[in-house]
N, C-alpha and C positions, 0 to 999 in steps of 0.2 A: 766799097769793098775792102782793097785791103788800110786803109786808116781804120776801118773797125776793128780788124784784127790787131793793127799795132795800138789800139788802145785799148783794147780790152786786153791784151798782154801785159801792157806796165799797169793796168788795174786791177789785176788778177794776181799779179807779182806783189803789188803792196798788202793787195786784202789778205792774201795766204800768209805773206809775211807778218801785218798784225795780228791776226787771230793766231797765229803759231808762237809769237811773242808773248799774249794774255792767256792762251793754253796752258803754254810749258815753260813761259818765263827766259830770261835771258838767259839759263845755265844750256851753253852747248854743249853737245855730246852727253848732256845730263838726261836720266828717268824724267819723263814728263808723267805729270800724275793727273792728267786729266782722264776724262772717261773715254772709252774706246770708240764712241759715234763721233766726239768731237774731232777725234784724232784722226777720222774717216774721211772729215769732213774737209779738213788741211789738205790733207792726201790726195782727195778728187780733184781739187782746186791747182793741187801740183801737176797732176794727171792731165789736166785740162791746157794748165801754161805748157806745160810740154806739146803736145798738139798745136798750139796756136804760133808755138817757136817753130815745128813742123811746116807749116805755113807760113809763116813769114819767110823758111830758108824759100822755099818755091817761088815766092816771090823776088828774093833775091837772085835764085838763080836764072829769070829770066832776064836779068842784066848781060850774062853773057851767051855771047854768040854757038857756040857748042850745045847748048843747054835751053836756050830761049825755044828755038822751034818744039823741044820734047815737051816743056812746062807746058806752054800755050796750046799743042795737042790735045793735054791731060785736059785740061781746064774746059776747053772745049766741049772735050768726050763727056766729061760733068756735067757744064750745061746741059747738052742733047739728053740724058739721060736721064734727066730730073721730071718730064712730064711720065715718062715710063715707070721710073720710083712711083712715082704719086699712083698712077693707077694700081701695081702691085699693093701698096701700100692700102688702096680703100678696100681692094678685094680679101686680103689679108684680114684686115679689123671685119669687116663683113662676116667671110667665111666663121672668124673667131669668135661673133657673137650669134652665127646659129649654130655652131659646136655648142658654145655653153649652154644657149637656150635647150638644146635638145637633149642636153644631159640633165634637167630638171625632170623629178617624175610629179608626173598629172597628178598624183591622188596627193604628195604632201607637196611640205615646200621645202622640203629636203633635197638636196642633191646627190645624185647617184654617186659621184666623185669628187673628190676633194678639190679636183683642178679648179682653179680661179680662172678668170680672165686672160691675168698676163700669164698666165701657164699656161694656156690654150694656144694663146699667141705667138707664145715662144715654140711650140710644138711646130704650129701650122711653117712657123720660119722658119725653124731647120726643115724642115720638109725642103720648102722653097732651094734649099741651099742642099738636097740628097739625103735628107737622114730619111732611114725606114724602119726603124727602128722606135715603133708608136708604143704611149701607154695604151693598156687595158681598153679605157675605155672608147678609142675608137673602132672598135671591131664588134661596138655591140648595132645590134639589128637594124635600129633606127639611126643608124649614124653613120651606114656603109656608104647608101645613097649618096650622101654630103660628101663623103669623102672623096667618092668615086668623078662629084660633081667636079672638085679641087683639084685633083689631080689631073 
């Protein structure tokens, strides 16, 4: 558990550190003149060591007495939760591949809507999460049903 984290941190801290060195070169505070996906790319990887320094304080703060019973709560509460995610989680990819399927029409293989996959997906999760606020295309005829099933 957490040795994964404390090494995927200082591994995560040198890879972002080279590639941001063979990027943009050793001028600090200088234009780096690489492409804007590579520059993306450093950036998630910073994104990420942050989160994994997130987690490592939690761990550290279960060292002290004040703090140890809240951590170890939390952690807990994560476990217990994780078969609950997963079943949301199948139902979710589920429901989001008979939205898409049912937004194909029968006669081409053209799609009614532009929504792709992870756009269905992301739809069906803010649902999950209170948004009511749908595109267009679920409110067509053959797709209330489904919805009505989801919700």
């Amino acid at each position: 558990g957490w040795n994964v984290i404390d090494l995927l941190t200082v591994g995560l801290v040198y890879l972002s550190t080279i590639l941001d060195v063979l990027l943009c070169g050793l001028d600090i505070g200088g234009e780096c003149s690489s492409s804007s996906e590579s520059i993306e790319v450093v950036k998630s990887l910073y994104a990420l060591i942050y989160l994994c320094m997130g987690v490592k304080m939690f761990y550290f703060l279960r060292g002290y007495s004040n703090s140890s019973f809240l951590v170890n709560m939390i952690i807990q509460v994560i476990k217990d939760m994780a078969t609950f995610l997963a079943i949301i989680l199948i139902v979710t990819v589920s429901f989001s591949g008979a939205f898409f399927m049912l937004q194909k029409d029968p006669e081409s293989d053209f799609f009614l809507s532009e929504a792709s996959f992870g756009d269905i997906f992301y739809s069906l999760y803010t649902m999950l999460l209170g948004e009511t606020n749908l595109p267009e295309s679920f409110w067509q005829s053959g797709i209330r049903l489904l919805f009505v099933v989801y919700t």
